[in-house]
N, CA and C of each residue as an Amber inpcrd file, in Angstrom:
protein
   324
  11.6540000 -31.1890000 -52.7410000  10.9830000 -32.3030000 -52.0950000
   9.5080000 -31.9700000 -51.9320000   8.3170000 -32.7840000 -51.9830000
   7.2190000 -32.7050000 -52.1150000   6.7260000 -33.2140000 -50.6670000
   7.3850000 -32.9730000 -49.7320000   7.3530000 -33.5960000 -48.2410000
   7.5050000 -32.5630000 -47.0210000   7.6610000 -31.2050000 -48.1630000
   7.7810000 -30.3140000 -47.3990000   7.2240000 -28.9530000 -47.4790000
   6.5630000 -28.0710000 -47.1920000   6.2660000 -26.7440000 -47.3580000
   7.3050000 -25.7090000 -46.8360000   7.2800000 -24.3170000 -47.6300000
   7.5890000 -23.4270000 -47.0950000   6.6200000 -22.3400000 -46.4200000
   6.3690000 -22.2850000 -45.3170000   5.7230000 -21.6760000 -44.7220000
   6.2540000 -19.9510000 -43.7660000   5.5510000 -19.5390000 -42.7510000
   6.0030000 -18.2970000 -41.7300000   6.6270000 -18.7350000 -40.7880000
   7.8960000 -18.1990000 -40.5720000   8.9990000 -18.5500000 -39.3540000
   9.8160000 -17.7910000 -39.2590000  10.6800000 -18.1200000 -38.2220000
  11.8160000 -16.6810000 -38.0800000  13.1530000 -16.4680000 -38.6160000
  13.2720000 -17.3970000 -39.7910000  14.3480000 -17.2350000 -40.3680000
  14.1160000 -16.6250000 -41.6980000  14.7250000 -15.1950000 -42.1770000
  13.9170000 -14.0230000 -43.0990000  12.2100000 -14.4410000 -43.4400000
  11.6320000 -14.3240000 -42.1700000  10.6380000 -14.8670000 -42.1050000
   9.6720000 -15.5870000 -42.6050000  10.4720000 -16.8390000 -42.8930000
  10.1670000 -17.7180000 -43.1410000  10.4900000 -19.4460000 -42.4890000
   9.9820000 -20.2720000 -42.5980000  10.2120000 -21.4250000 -42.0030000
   9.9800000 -22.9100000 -42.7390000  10.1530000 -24.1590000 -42.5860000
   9.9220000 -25.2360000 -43.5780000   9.2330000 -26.0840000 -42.3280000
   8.0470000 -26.4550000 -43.2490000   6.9880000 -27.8100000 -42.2730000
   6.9060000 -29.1270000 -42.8560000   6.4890000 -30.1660000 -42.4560000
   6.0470000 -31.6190000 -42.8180000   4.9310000 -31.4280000 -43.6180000
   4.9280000 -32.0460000 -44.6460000   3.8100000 -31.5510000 -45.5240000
   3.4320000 -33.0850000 -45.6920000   3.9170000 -34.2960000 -44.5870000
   3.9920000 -35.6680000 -44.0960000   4.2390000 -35.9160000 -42.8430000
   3.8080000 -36.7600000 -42.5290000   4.7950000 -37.4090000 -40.9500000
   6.1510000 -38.2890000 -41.3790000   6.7430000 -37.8360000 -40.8430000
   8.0370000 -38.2260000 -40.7930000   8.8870000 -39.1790000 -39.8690000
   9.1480000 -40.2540000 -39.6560000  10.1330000 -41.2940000 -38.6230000
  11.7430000 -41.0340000 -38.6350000  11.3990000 -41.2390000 -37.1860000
  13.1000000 -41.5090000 -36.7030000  13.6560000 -41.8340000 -37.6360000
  15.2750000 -40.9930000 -38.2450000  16.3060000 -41.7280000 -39.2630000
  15.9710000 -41.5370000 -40.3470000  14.5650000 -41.0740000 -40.9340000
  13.8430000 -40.8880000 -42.0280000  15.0920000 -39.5090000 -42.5340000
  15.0610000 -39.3910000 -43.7620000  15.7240000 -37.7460000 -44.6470000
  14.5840000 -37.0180000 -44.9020000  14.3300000 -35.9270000 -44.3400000
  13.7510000 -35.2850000 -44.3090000  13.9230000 -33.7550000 -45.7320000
  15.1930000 -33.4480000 -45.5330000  15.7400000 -32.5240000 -46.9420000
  17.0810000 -32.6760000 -47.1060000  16.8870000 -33.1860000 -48.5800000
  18.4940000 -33.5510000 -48.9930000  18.8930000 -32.0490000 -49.4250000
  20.2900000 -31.3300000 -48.9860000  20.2940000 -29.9210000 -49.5970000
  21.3570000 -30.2750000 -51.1070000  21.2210000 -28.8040000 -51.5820000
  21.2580000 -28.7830000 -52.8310000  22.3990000 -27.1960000 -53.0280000
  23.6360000 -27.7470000 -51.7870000  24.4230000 -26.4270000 -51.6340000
  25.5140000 -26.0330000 -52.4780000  25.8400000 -25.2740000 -52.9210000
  26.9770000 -24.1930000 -54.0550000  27.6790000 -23.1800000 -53.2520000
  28.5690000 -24.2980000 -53.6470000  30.1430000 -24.1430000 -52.8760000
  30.6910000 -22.8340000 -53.7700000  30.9360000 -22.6150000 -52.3440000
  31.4250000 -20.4820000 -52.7650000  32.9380000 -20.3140000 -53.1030000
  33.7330000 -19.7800000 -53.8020000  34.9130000 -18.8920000 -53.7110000
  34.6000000 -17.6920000 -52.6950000  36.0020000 -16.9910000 -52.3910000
  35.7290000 -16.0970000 -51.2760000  35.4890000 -14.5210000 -52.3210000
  35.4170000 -14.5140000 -53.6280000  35.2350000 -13.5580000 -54.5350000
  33.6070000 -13.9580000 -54.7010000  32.8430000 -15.2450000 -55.0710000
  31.5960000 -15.1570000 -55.3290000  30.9410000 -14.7800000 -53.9700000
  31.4590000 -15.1410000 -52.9520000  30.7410000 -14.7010000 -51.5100000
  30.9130000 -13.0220000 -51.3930000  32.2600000 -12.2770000 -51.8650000
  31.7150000 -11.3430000 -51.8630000  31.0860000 -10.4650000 -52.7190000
  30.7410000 -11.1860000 -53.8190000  29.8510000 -10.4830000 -54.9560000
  28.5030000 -10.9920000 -54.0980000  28.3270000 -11.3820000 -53.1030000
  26.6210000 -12.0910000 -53.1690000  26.0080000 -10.4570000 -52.9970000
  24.5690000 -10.4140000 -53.1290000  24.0440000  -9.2090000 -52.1890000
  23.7150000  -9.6560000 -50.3030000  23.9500000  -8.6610000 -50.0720000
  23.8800000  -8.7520000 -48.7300000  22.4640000  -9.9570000 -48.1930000
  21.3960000  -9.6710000 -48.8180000  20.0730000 -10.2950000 -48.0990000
  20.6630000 -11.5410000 -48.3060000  21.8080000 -12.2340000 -49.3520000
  21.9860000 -13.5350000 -49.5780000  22.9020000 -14.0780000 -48.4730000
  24.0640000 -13.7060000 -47.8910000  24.6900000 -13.4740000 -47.1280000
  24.5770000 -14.3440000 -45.8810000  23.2110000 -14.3180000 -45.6630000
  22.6920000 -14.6140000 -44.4210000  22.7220000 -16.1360000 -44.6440000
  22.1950000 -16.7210000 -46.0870000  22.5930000 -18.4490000 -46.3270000
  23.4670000 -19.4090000 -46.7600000  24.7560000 -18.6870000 -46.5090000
  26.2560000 -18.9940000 -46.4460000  26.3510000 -19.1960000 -45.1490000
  26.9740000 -20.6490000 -45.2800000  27.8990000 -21.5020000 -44.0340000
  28.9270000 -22.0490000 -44.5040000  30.3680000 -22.0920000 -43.6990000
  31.0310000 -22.9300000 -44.1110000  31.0900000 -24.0500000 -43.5290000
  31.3660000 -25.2750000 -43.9760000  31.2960000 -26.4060000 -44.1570000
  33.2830000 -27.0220000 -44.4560000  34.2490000 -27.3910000 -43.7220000
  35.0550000 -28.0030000 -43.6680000  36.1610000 -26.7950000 -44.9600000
  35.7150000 -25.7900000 -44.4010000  36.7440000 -24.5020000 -44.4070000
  36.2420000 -24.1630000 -46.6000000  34.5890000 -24.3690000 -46.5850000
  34.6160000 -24.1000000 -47.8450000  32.8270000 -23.2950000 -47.9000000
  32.8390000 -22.7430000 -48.2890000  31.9880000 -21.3490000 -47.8230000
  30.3410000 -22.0570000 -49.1350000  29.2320000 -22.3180000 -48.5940000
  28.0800000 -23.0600000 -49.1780000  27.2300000 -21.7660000 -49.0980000
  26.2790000 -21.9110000 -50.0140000  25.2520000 -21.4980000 -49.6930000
  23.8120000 -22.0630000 -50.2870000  23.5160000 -22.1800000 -49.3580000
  22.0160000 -22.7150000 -48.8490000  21.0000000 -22.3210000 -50.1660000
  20.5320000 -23.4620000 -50.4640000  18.9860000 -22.8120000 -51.5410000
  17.9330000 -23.1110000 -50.7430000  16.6660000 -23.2180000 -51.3520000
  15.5850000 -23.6770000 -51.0490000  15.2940000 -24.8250000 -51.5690000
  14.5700000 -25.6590000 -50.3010000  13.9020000 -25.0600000 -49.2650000
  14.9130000 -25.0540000 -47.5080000  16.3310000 -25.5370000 -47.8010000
  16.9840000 -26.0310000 -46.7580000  17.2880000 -24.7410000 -45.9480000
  17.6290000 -23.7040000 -46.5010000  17.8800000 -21.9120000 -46.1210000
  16.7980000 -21.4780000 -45.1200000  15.4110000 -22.2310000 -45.3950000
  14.3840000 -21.3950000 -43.7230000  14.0940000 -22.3100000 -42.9290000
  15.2570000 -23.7850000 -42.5110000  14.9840000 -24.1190000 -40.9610000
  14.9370000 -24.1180000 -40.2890000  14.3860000 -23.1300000 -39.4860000
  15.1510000 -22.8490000 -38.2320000  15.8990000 -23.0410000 -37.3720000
  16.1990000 -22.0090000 -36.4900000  17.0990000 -22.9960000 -35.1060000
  15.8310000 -23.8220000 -34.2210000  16.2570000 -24.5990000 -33.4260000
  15.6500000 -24.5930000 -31.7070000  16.5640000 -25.6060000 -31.2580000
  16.9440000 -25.1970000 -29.9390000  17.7630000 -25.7580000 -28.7830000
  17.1560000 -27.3090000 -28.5010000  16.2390000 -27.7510000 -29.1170000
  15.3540000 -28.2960000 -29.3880000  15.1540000 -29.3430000 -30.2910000
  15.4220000 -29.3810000 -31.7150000  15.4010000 -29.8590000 -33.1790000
  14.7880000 -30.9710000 -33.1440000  14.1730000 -30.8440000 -33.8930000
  13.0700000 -32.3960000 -34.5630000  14.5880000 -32.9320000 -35.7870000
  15.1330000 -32.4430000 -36.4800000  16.3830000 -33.2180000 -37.1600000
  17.5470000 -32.9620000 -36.9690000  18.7360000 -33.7060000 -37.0590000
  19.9010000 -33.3390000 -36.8820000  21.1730000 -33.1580000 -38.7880000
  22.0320000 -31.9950000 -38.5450000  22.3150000 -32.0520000 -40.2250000
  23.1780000 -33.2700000 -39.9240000  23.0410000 -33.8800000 -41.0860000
  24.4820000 -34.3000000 -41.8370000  25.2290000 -33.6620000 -43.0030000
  26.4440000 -33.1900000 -42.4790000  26.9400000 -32.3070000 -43.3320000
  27.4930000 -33.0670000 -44.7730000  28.1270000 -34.3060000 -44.0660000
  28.2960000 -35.3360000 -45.1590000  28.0980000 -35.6510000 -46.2080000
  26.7100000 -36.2920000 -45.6440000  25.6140000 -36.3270000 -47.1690000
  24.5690000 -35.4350000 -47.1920000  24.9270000 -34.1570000 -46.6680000
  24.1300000 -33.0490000 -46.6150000  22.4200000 -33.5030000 -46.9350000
  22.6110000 -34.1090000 -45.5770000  20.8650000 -34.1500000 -45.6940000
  20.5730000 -33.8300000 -44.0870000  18.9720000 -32.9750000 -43.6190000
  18.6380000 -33.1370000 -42.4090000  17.7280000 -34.9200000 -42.1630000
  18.1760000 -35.5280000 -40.8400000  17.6860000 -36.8740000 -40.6570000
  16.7180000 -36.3310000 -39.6380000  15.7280000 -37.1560000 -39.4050000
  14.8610000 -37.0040000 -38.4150000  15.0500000 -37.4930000 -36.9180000
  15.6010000 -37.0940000 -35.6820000  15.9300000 -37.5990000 -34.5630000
  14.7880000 -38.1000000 -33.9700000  13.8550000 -37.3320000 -34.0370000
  12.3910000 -38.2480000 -33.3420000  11.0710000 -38.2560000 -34.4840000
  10.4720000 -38.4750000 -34.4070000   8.9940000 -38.6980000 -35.1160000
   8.6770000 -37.0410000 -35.4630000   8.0030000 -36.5290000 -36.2800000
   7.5220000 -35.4860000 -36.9490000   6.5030000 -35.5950000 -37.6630000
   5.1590000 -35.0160000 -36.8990000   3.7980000 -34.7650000 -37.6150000
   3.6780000 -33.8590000 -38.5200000   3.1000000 -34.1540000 -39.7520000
   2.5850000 -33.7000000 -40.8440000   2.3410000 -32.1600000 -39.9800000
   2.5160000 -31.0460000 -40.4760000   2.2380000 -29.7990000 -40.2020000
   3.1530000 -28.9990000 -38.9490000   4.3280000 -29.3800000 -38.3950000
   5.5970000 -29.5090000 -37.8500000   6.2890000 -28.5940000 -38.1460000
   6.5710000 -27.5640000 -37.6580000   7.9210000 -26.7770000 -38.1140000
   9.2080000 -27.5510000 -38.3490000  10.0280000 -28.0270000 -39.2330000
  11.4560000 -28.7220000 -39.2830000  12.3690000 -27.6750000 -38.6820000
  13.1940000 -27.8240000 -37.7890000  13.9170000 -27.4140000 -37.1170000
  15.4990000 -28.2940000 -37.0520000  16.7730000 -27.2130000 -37.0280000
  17.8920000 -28.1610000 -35.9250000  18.6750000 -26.9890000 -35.4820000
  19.6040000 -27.3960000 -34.7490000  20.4860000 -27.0760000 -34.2290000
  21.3010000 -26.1540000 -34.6980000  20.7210000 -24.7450000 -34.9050000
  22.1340000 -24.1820000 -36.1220000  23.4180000 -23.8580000 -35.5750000
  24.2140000 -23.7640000 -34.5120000  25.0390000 -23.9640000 -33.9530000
  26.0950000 -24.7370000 -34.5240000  25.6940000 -26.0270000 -35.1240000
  26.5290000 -26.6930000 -35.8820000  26.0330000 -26.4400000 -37.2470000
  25.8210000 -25.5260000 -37.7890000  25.6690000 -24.9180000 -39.0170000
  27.4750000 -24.5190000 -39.9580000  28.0880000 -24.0430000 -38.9080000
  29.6760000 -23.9880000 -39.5040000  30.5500000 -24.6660000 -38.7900000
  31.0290000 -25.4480000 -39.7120000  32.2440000 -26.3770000 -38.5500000
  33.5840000 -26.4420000 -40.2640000  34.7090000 -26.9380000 -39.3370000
  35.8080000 -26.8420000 -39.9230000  36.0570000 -28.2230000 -40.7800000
């Protein structure tokens, strides 16, 4: 997506910003995840490891740029695991850390 940068943050230090302003309900990053066997998860290398979630008991992993959003208790978007996209819950200025909730990062 051309709406977004990868920038410095605390996820393998790195993070994703508005490289736009963004509205309520707006899609912010559609992800682009590859659904794991429990043999390719354990061939990954470890540093990869960290961008595997499962998702309705089937093990994903995260590319770029969806892999450095951070958490915050906080989130400017919420996921949809669905149509695996983050939506925008409130307004987001151009230069914005994108953030959600990783908590609901693995669900069944």
């Amino acid at each position: 997506m051309n709406d977004i940068i990868i920038g410095k943050g605390n996820l393998a230090g790195r993070g994703v910003y508005a490289d736009k302003d963004f509205k309520v309900g707006e899609v912010v990053i559609s992800y682009r995840l590859r659904p794991l066997t429990d043999q390719e998860f354990e061939d990954l290398p470890e540093s990869e490891k960290m961008f595997v979630h499962s998702h309705h008991d089937i093990k994903h992993l995260y590319s770029e740029p969806e892999r450095y959003v951070n958490h915050s208790s906080n989130p400017n978007t919420k996921q949809d695991l669905d149509t695996k996209q983050d939506i925008a819950i409130r307004d987001i200025a151009k230069g914005e850390m994108i953030t959600t909730d990783a908590t609901k990062d693995d669900i069944e």
